[in-house]
N, CA and C of each residue as an Amber inpcrd file, in Angstrom:
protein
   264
  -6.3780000 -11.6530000   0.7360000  -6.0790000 -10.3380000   1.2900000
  -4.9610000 -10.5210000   2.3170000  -3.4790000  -9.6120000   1.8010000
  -3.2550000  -9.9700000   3.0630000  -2.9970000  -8.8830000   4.3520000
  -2.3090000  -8.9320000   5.4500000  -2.4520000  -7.9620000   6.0570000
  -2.3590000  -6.7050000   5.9090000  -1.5180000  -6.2750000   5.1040000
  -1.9770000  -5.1250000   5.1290000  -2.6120000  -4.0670000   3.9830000
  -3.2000000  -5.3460000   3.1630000  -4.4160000  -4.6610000   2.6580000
  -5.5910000  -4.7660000   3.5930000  -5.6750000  -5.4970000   4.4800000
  -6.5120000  -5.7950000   5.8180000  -6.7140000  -4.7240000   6.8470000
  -5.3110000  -4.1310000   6.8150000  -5.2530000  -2.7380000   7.5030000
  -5.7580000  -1.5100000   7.1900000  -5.3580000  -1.6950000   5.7820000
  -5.3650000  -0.6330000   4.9010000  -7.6600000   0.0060000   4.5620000
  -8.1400000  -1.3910000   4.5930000  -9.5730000  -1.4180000   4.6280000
 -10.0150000  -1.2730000   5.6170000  -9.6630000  -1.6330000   6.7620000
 -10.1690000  -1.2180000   7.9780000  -9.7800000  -0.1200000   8.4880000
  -8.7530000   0.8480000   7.8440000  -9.2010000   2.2480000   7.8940000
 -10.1540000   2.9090000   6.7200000 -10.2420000   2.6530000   5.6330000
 -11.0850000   3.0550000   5.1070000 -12.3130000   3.3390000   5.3460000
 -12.9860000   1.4340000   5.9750000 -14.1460000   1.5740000   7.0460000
 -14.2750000   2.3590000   7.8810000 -13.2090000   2.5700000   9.0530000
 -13.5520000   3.5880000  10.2030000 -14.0080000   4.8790000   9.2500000
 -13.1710000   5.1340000   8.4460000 -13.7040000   6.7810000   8.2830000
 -14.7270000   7.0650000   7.4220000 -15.3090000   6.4120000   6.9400000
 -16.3910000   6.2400000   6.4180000 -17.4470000   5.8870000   7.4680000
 -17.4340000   5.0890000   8.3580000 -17.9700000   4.9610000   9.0790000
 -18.3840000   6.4570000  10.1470000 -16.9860000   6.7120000  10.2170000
 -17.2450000   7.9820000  11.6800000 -17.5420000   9.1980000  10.5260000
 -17.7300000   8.9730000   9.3080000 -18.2080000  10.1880000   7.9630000
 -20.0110000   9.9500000   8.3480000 -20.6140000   8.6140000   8.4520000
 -21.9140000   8.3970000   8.6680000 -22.2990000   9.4190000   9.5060000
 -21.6280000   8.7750000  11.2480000 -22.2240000   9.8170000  12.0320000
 -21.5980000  11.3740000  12.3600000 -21.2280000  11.9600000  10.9990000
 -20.9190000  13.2430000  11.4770000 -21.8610000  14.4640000  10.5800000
 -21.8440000  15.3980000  11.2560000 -23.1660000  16.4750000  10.1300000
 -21.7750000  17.6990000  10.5400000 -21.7010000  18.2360000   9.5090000
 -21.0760000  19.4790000   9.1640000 -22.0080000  20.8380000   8.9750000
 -21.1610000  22.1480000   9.4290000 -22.0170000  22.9150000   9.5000000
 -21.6320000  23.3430000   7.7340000 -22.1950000  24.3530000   7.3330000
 -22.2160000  24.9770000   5.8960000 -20.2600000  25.7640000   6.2470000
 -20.0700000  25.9200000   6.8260000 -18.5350000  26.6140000   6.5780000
 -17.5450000  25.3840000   7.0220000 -18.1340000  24.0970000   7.9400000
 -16.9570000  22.8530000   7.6590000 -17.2090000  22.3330000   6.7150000
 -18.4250000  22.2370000   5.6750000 -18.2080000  21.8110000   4.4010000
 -17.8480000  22.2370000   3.5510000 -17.7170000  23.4960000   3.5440000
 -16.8580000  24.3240000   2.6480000 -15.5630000  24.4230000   3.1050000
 -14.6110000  24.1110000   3.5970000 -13.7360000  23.8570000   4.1600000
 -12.8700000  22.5730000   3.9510000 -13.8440000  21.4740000   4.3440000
 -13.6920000  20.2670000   3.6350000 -13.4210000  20.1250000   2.3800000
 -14.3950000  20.8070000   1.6110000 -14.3110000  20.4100000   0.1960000
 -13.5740000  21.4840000  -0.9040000 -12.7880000  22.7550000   0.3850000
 -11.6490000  23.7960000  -0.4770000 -13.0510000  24.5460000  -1.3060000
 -14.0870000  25.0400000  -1.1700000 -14.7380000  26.1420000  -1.9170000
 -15.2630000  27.2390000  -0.7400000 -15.7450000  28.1240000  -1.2440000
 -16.1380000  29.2240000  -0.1600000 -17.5730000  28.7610000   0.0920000
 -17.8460000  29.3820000   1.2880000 -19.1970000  28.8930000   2.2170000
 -20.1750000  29.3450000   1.1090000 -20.3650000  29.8480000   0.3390000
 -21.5560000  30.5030000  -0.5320000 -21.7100000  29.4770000  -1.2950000
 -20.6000000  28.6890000  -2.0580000 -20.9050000  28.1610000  -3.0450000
 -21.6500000  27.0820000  -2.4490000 -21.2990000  26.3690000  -1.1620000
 -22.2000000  25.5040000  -0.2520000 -23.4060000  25.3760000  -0.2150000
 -23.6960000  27.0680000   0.0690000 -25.4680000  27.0670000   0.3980000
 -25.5700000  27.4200000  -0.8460000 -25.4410000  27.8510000  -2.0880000
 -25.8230000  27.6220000  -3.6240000 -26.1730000  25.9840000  -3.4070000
 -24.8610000  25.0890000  -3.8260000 -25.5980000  23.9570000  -3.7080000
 -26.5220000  22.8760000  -3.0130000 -26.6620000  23.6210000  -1.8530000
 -27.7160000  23.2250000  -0.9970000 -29.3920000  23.5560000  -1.4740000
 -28.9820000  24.8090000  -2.0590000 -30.2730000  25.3910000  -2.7690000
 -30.5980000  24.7700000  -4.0850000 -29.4700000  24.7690000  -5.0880000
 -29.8010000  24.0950000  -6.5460000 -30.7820000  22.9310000  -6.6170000
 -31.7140000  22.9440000  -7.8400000 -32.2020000  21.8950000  -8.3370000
 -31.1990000  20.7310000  -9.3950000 -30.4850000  21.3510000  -9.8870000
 -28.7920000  20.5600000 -10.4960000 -28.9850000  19.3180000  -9.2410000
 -29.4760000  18.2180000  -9.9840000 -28.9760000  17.0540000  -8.7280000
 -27.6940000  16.7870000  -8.9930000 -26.7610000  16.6330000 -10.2880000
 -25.5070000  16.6880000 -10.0860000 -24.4780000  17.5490000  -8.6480000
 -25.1090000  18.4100000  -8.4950000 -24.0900000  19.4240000  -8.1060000
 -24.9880000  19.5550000  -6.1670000 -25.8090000  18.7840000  -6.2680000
 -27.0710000  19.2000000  -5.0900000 -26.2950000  18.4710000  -3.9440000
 -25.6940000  19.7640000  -2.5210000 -25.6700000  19.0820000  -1.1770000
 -26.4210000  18.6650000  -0.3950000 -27.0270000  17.3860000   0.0900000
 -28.4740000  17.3490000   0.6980000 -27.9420000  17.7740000   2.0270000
 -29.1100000  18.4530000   2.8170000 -28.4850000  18.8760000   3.9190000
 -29.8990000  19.2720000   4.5400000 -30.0560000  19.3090000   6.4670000
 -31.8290000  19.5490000   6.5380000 -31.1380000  21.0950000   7.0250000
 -32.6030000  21.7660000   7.1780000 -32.3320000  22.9650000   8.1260000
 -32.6060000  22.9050000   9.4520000 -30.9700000  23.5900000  10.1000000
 -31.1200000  23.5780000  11.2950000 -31.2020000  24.9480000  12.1560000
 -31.6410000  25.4640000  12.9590000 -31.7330000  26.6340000  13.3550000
 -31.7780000  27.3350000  12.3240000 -31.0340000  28.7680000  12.1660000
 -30.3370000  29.4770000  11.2150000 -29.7770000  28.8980000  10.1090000
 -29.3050000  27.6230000  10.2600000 -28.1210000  26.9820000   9.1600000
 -28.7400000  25.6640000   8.7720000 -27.9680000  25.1670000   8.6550000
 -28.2020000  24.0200000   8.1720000 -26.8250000  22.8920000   8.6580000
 -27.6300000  21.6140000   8.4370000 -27.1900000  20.3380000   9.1460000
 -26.7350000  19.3640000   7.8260000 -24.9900000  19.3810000   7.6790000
 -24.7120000  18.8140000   6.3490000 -24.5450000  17.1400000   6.6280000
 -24.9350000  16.0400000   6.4730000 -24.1720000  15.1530000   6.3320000
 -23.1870000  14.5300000   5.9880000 -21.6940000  14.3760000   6.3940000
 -20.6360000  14.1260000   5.7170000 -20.2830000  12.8260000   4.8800000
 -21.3740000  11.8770000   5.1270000 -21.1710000  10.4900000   4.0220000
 -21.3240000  11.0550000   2.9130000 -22.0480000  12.0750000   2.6330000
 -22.2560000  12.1770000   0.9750000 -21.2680000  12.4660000   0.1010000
 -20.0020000  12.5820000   0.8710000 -18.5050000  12.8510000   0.4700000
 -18.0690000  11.7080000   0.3830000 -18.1530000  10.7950000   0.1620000
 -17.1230000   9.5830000   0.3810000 -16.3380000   9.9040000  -0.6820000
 -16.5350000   9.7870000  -1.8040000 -15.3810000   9.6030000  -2.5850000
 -13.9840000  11.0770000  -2.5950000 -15.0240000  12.2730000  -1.4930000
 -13.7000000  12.9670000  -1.3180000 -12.9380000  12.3140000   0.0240000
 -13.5940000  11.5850000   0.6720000 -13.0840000  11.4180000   2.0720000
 -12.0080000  10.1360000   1.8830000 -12.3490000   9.1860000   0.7700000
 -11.5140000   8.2570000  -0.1530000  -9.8680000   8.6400000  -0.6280000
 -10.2580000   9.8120000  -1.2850000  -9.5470000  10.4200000  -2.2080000
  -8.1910000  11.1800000  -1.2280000  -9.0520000  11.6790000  -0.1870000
  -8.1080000  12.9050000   0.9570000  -7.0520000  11.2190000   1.8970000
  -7.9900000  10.2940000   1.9890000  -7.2770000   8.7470000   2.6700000
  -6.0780000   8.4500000   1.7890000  -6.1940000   8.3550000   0.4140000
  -5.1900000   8.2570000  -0.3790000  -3.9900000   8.6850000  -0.4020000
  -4.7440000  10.1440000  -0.7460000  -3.5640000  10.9700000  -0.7770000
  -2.9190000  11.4620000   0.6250000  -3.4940000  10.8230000   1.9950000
  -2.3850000  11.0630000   3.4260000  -1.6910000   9.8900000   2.6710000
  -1.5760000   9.3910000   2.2780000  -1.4180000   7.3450000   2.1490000
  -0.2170000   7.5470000   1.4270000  -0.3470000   8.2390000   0.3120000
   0.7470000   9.1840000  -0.5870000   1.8350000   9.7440000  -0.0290000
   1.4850000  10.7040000   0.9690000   2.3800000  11.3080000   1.4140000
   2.9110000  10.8120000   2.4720000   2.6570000   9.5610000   2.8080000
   3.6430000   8.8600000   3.9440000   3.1420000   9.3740000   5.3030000
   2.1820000   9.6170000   5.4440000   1.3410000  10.0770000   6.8520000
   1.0430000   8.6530000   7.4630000   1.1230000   8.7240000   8.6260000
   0.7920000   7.4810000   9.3860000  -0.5940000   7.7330000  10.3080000
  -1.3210000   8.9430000  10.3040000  -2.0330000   9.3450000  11.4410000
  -3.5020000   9.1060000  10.6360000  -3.3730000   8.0160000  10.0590000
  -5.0010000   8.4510000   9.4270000  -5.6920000   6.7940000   9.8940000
């Protein structure tokens, strides 16, 4: 490996990492993932485990976990990576 595939993984880690400890509400995950807040709490509700957001209830709403995205949070790393962004 050399450096800066070294670099390149140790951002991957951080944001995956700081994806562990973050919980999204139902409209930053819809947001995140470009669909409208409904379709969110649909898949929060579905039995479809394909399509199922796990998420607990919190107050009124609900408490999303953002690791369960990795491969969009992968995908969004890439493509800053693509576009010559340095801020990620």
């Amino acid at each position: 490996m050399n450096k800066s595939e070294f670099i390149e993984a140790s951002f991957i880690g951080s944001a995956l990492f700081d994806a562990n400890n973050c919980m999204l509400s139902v409209q930053q995950c819809a947001e995140f993932l470009g669909v409208h807040h409904k379709t969110v709490t649909n898949r929060i509700m579905t039995k479809n485990k394909t399509k199922k957001i796990l998420a607990e209830p919190f107050g009124k709403g609900w408490k999303i976990p953002k690791i369960q995205f990795v491969k969009e949070i992968v995908s969004e790393f890439e493509k800053m990576k693509e576009d010559g962004k340095q801020d990620y």
